[in-house]
C-alpha positions as CSV (number, residue, x, y, z in Angstrom):
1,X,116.5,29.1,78.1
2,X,119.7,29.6,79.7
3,X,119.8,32.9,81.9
4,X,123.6,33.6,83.7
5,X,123.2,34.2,86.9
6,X,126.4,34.9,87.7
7,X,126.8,37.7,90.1
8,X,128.2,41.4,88.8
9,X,131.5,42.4,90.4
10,X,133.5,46.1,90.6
11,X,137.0,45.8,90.9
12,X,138.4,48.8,92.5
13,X,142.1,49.9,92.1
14,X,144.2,50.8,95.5
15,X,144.3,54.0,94.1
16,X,140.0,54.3,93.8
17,X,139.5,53.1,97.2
18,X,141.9,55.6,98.7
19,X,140.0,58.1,96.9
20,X,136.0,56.3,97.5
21,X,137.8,56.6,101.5
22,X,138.9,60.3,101.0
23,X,135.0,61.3,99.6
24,X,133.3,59.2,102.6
25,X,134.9,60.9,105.3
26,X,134.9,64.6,103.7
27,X,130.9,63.4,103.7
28,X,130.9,62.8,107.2
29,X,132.6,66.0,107.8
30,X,130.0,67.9,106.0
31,X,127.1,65.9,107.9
32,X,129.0,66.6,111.5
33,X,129.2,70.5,110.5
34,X,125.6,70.8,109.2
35,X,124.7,68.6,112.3
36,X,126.7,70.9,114.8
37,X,125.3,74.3,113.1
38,X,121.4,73.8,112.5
39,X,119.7,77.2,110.7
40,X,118.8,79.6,113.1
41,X,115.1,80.0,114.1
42,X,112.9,82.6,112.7
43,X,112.5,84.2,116.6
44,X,116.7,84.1,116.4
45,X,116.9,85.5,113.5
46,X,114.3,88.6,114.1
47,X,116.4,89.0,117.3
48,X,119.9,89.0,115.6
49,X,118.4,91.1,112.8
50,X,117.3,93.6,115.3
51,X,114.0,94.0,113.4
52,X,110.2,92.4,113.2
53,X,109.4,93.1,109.7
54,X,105.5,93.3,108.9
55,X,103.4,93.6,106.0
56,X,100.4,95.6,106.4
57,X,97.9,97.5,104.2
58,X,96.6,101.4,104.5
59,X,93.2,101.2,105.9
60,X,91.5,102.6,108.9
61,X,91.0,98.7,110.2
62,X,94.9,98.2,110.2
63,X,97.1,100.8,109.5
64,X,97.6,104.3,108.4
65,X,99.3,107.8,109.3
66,X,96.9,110.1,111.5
67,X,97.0,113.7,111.7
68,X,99.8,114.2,113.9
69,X,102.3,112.6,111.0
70,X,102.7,109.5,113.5
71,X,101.7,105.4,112.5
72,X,98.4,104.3,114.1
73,X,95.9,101.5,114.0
74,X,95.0,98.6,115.3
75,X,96.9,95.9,113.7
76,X,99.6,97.9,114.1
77,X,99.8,99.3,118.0
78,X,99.5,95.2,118.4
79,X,102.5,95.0,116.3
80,X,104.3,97.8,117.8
81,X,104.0,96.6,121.3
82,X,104.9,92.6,119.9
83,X,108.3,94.2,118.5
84,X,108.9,96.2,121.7
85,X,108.7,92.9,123.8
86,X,111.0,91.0,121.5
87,X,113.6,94.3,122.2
88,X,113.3,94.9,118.2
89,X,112.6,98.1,115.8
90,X,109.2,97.2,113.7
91,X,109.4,97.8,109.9
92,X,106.6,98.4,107.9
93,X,106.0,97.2,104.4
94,X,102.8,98.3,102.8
95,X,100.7,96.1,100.1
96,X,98.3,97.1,98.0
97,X,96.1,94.1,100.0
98,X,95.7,91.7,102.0
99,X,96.6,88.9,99.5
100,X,99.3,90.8,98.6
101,X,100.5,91.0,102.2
102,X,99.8,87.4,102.6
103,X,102.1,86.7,99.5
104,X,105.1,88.8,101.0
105,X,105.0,86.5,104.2
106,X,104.8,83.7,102.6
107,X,108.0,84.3,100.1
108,X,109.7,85.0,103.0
109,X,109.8,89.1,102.4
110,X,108.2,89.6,105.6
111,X,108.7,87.9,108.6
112,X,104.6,88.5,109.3
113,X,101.5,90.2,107.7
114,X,99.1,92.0,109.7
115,X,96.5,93.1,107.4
116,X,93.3,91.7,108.1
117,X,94.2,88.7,106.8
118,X,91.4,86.2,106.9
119,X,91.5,82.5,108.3
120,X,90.2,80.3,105.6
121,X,91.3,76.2,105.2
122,X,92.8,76.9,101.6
123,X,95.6,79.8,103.4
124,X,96.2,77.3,106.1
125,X,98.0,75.3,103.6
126,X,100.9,77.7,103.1
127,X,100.2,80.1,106.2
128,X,100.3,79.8,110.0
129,X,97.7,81.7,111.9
130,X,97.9,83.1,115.2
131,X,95.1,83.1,117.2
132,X,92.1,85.6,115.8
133,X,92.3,89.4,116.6
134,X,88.7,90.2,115.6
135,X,85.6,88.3,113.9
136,X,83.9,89.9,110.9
137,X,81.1,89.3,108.6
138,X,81.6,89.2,104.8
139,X,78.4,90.8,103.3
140,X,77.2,91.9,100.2
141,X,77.3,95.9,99.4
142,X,74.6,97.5,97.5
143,X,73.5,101.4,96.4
144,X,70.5,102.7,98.5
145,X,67.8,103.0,95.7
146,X,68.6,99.7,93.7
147,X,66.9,96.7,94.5
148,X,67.5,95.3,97.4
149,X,69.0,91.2,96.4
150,X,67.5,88.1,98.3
151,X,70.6,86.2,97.0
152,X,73.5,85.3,95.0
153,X,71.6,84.4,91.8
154,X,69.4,87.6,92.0
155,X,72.3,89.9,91.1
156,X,71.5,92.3,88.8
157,X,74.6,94.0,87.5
158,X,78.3,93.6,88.0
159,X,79.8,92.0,91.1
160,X,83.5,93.0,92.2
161,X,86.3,91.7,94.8
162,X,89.4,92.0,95.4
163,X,91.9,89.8,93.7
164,X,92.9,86.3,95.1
165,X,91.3,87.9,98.4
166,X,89.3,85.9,101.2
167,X,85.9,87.1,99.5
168,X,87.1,85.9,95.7
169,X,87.9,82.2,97.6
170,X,84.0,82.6,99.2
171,X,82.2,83.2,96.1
172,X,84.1,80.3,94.0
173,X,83.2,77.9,96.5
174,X,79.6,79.3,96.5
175,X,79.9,78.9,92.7
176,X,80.7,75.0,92.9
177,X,78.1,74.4,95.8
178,X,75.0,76.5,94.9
179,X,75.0,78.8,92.1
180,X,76.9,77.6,89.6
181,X,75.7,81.0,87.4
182,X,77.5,83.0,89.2
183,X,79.8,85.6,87.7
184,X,82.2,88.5,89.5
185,X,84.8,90.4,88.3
186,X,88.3,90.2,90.4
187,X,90.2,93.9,90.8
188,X,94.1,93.7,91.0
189,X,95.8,96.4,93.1
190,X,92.8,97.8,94.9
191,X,91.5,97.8,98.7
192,X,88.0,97.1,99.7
193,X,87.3,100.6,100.9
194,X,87.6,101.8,97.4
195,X,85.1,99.3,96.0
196,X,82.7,100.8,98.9
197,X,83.7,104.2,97.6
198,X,82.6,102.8,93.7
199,X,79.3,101.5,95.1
200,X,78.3,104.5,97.2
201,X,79.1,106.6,94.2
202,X,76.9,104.0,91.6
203,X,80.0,102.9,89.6
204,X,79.8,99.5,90.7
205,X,76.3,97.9,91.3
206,X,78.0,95.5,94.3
207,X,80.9,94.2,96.3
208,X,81.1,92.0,99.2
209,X,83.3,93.7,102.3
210,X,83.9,92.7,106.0
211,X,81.4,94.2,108.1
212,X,83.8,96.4,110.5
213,X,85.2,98.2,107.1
214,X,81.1,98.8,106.2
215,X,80.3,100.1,109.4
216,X,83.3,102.4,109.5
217,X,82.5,103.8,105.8
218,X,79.0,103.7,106.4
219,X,79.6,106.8,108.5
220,X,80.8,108.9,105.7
221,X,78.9,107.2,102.7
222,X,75.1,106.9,103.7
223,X,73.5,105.2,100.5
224,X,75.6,102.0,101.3
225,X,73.1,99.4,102.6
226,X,74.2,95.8,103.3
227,X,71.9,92.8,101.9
228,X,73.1,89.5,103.5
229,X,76.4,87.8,104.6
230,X,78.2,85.7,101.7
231,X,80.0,83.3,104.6
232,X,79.9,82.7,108.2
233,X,81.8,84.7,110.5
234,X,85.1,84.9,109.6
235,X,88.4,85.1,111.4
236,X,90.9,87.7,111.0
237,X,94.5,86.7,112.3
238,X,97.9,87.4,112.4
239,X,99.6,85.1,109.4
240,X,102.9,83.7,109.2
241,X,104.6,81.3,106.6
242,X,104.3,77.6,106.7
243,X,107.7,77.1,105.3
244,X,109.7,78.1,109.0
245,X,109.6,76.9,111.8
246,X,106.8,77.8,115.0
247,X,109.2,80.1,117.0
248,X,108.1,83.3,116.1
249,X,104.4,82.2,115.8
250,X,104.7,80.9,119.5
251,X,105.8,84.5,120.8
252,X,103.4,86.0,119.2
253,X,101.0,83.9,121.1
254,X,102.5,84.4,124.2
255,X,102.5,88.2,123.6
256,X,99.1,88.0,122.7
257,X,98.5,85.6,126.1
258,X,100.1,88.2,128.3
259,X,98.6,91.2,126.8
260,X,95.6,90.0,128.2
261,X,91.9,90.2,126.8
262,X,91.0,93.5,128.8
263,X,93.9,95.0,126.7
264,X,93.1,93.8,123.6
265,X,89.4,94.5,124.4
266,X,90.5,98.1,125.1
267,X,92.6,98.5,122.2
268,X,89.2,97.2,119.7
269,X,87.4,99.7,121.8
270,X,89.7,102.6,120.7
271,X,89.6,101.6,117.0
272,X,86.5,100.2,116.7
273,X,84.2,101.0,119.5
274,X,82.4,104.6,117.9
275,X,81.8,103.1,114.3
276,X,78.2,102.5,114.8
277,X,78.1,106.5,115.8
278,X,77.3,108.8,112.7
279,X,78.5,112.2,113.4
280,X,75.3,114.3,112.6
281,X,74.2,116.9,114.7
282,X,71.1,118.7,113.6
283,X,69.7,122.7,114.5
284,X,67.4,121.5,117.0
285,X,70.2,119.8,118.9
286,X,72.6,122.6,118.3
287,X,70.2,125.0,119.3
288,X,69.3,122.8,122.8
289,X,73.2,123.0,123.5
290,X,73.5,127.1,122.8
291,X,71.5,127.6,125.4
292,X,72.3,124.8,128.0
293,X,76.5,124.6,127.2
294,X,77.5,127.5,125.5
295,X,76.9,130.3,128.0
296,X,79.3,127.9,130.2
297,X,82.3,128.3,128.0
298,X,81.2,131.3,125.6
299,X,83.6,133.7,127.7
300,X,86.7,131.3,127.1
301,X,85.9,131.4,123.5
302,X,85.8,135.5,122.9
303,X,88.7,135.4,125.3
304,X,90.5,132.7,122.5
305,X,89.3,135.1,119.8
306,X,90.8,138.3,121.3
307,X,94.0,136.4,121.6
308,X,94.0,134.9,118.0
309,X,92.1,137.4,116.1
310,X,89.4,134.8,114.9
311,X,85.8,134.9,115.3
312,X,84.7,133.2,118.3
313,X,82.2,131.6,116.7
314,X,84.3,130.0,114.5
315,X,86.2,128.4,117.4
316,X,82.7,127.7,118.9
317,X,81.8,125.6,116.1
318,X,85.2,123.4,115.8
319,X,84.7,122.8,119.8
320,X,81.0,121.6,118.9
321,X,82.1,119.8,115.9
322,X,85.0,117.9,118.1
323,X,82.8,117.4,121.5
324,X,79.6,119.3,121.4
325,X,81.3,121.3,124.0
326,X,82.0,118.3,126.5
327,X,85.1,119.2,128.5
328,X,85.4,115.6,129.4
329,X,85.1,114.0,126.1
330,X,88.0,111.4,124.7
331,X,87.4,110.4,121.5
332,X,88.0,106.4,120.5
333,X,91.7,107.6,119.5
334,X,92.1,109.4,122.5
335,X,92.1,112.6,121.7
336,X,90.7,114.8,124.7
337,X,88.5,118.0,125.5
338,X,86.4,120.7,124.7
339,X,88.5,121.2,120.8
340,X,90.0,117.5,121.3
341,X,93.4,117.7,121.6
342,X,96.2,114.8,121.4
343,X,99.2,114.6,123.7
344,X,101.1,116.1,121.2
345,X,99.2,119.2,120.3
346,X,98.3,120.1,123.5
347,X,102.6,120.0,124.6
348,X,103.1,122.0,121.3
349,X,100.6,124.4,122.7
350,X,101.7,124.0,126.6
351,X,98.5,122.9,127.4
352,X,98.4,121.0,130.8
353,X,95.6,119.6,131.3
354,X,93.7,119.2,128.0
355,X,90.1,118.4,130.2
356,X,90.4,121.9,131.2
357,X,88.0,124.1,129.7
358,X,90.0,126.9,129.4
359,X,93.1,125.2,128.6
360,X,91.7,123.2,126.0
361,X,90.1,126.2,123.7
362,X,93.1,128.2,124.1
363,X,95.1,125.4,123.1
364,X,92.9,124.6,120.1
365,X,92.1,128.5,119.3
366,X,95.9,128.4,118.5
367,X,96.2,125.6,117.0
368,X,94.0,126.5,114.3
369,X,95.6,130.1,114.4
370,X,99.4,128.4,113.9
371,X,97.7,126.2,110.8
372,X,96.4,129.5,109.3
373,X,99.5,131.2,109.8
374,X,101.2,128.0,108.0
375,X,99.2,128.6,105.2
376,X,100.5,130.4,101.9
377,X,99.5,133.7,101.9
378,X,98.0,133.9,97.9
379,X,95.4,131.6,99.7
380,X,92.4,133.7,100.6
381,X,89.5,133.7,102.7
382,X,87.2,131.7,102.9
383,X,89.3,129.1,101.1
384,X,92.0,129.9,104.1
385,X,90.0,128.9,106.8
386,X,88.4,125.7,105.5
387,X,91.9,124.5,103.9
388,X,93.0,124.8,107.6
389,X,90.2,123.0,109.2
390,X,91.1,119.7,107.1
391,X,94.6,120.1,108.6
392,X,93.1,120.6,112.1
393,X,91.4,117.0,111.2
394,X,93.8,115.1,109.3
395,X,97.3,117.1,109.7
396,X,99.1,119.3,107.9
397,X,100.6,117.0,105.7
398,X,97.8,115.2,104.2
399,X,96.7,118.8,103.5
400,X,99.8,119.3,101.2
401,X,99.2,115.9,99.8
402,X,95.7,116.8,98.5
403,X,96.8,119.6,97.2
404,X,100.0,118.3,94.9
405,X,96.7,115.7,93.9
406,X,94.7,118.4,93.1
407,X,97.2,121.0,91.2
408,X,98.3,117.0,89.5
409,X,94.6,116.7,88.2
410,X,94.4,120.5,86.8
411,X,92.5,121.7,89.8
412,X,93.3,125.0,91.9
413,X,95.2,124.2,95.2
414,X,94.3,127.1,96.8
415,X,90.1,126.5,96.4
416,X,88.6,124.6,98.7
417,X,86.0,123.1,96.0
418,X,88.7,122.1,94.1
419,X,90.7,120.5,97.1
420,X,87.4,119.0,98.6
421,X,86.8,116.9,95.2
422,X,90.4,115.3,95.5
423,X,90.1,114.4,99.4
424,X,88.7,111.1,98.9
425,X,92.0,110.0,96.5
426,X,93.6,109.8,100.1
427,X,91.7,107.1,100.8
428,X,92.6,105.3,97.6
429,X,95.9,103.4,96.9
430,X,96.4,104.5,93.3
431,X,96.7,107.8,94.8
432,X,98.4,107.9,98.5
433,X,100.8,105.8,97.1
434,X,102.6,108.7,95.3
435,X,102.4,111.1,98.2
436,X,104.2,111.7,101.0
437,X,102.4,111.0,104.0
438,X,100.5,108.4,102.7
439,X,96.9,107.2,103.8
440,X,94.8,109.2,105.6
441,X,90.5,109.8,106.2
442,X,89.8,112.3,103.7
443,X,86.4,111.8,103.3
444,X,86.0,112.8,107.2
445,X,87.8,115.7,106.6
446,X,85.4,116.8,104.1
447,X,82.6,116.0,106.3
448,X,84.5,117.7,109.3
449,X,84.8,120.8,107.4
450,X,81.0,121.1,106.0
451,X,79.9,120.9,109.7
452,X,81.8,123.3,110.9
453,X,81.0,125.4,108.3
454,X,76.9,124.8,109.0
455,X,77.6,124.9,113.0
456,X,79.6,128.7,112.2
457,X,76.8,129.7,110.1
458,X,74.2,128.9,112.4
459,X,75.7,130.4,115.5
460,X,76.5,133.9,113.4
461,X,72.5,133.3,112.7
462,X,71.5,132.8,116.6
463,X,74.1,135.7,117.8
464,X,72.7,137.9,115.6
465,X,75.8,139.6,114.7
466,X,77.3,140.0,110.9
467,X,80.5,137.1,110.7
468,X,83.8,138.8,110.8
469,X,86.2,136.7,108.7
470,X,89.7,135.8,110.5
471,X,92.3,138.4,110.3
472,X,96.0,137.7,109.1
473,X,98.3,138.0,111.7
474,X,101.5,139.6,111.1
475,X,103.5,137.9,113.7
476,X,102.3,134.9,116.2
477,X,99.6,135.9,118.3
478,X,100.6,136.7,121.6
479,X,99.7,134.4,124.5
480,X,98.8,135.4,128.1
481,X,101.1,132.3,129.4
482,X,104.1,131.9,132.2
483,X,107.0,132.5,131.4
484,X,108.1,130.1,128.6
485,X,111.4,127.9,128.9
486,X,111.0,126.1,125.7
487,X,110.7,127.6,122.1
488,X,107.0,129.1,121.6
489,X,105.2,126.0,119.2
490,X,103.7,128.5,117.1
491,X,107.4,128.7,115.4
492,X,107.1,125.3,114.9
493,X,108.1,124.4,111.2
494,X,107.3,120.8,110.8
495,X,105.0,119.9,108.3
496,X,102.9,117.5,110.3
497,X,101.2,119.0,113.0
């Protein structure tokens, strides 16, 4: 069998080697250009963009608007102060989610998400973690009164997550490793708070959340009860995509680094440190402080009222609800005093020193005198008063959100039954999504209000004296103040407050 061998040969015309020469050097030129002008870094580019965009989620845990109008939480103060040091403006994105967050940094939407995102080896693949922020416990969420489950394959009734979340990636592993029976249903487009919300009310038989979102909610929804943890502890971190380079990831370490663990410790403390504290106060404590507090600050109160035309007793009762009448009390958000003020109340109000007694329940006699004021006036009493307490809790603006929810739903705006019903859709993203203001605690709010209420009622029982509901004041109350350089803050117009 005869094979040729003989070699293959190109000839190439003068004319096609001038040209093969031309195409190898405009190659070369390319290559030297690309080689002399490499793609910025992702810490250059936040820096020449002038902006450190985040993705975040609405939740008490992360982020969310508090009742002054003004950003707050602890993922992002941590972000805030990270910008500041890079000499950038932070942007917030909100997601439905974690996952979804996660998803926005990873197409490159986002330059980070801070979202409680948790650490897991399968998100590692396409994510870059800084180092943990906080370590929670995933555990399993039942109703008090069902049977309590000793594990997985005890389940009786319907299991949901959230979708493509950390808790979803624990349960299929769990699936292929022990209980291959297992079955749960994934919810798009949902937080875990609301879950909670489904399983305190009995529409959902079980859910698994992280245990600092439990012990936040378990505060305001008593029949949860936890019944084991689905996973080890679990990391929650900062995430950043896989597909740029360290840069950015690397000053958010050294942020972190110089920041210090007292700081962060501090910052945890302000967030998280009261959640194991349930806010209920019952008659026999109440009654203990009427006699051993009150007479104290009982003067400063009528004084308030005379200025205000309230009821003192109604002031009485939001200072016991805020600090059971502690004039040093600061709350984990630091709010201060007697009626717990923020800095920016107490300046609207020219309040000083908002540890001083007397400063602190004028201050917040007004306060609640100004939100009253605010009010419409074809909104009567008693629905007056307790409408104005929620914005004393949450701000004035959530107020108006819950009630464009409520009139939305069919339900009277002006009545606080009708309002109190809706107060929890602020918690929920179907619904603070479409308002203004956004997220914010209204199932405190309505506890705030009922125990004010119960603390009024009882003190009108103990003074003896028939309740007087507030009067409507023509014109802002008059103050016994100095003389005022800046414009009086009860003609303040803004809607948060």
């Amino acid at each position: 069998m005869n094979l040729n061998t003989k070699p293959i040969t190109r000839r190439f015309s003068t004319g096609g080697l001038w040209r093969l020469a031309v195409m190898l050097c405009a190659l070369a030129l390319v290559g030297l250009a690309v080689t002399c002008s490499p793609r910025q870094s992702l810490l250059e580019e936040v820096r020449s963009l002038g902006v450190l965009r985040m993705a975040t989620v609405n939740s008490p845990t992360t982020y969310y608007i508090d009742a002054n109008g003004e950003p707050a939480g602890f993922e992002y103060d941590l972000a805030l102060g990270f910008a500041q040091t890079l000499g950038v403006r932070l942007e917030v994105t909100l997601a439905s989610n974690p996952p979804e967050a996660a998803q926005m940094t990873r197409d490159g939407r986002v330059h980070l998400a801070a979202a409680g995102i948790g650490v897991t080896r399968m998100r590692a693949r396409a994510l870059r973690f800084a180092r943990p922020l906080q370590t929670v416990v995933p555990m399993l969420v039942y109703r008090k009164g069902a049977r309590e489950p000793e594990s997985l394959d005890a389940l009786d009734g319907t299991l949901r997550v959230v979708a493509g979340g950390v808790h979803a990636e624990h349960l299929r592993a769990l699936r292929v490793e022990q209980y291959p029976e297992l079955r749960w249903e994934e919810a798009p487009d949902v937080e875990a708070e609301e879950l909670l919300l489904a399983v305190a009310n009995g529409e959902l038989d079980y859910t698994i959340a992280n245990s600092d979102l439990i012990a936040i909610n378990r505060r305001y929804y008593p029949d949860l009860r936890t019944a084991f943890p689905i996973a080890d502890s679990q990391a929650l971190a900062w995430a950043f995509s896989a597909q740029r380079d360290r840069s950015l990831l690397r000053a958010a370490e050294d942020y972190f680094e110089e920041l210090g663990e007292t700081e962060l410790s501090r910052l945890r403390d302000r967030y998280f440190g009261h959640v194991e504290q349930v806010d209920t106060y019952g008659a026999l404590t109440l009654a203990t402080h009427v006699e051993t507090r009150l007479p104290k600050y009982r003067k400063l109160f009528e004084q308030a009222a005379e200025v205000t035309g309230l009821d003192w007793r109604l002031l009485a009762a939001i200072g016991y609800q805020e600090s059971h009448w502690d004039p040093a009390a600061v709350s984990p958000t630091g709010v201060r005093g007697i009626m717990q003020l923020t800095t920016a109340t107490a300046k609207r109000m020219e309040v000083a020193n908002r540890e001083d007694p007397a400063q602190s329940i004028m201050g917040g006699s007004r306060y609640i005198r100004l939100l009253l004021d605010k009010l419409p006036p074809d909104i009567t009493e008693p629905d007056r008063t307790w409408l104005a307490l929620v914005a004393y809790n949450i701000g004035y603006g959530h107020l108006l959100d819950v009630q464009d929810l409520t009139a939305q739903q069919g339900g009277d705006p002006k009545r606080w039954l009708d309002v109190r019903e809706r107060l929890l859709l602020l918690t929920q993203s179907k619904w603070h999504s479409k308002t203004k203001y956004g997220y914010a605690r209204g199932h405190e709010a309505r506890t705030y209000v009922g125990n004010v209420r119960t603390y009024y009622d009882m003190l009108v029982w103990m003074t003896g004296v028939p309740a007087v509901p507030p009067e409507p004041a023509a014109e802002p109350a008059p103050t016994p103040a100095p003389e005022r350089r800046n414009k009086d803050p009860l003609d303040i117009d803004s809607p948060i407050l």
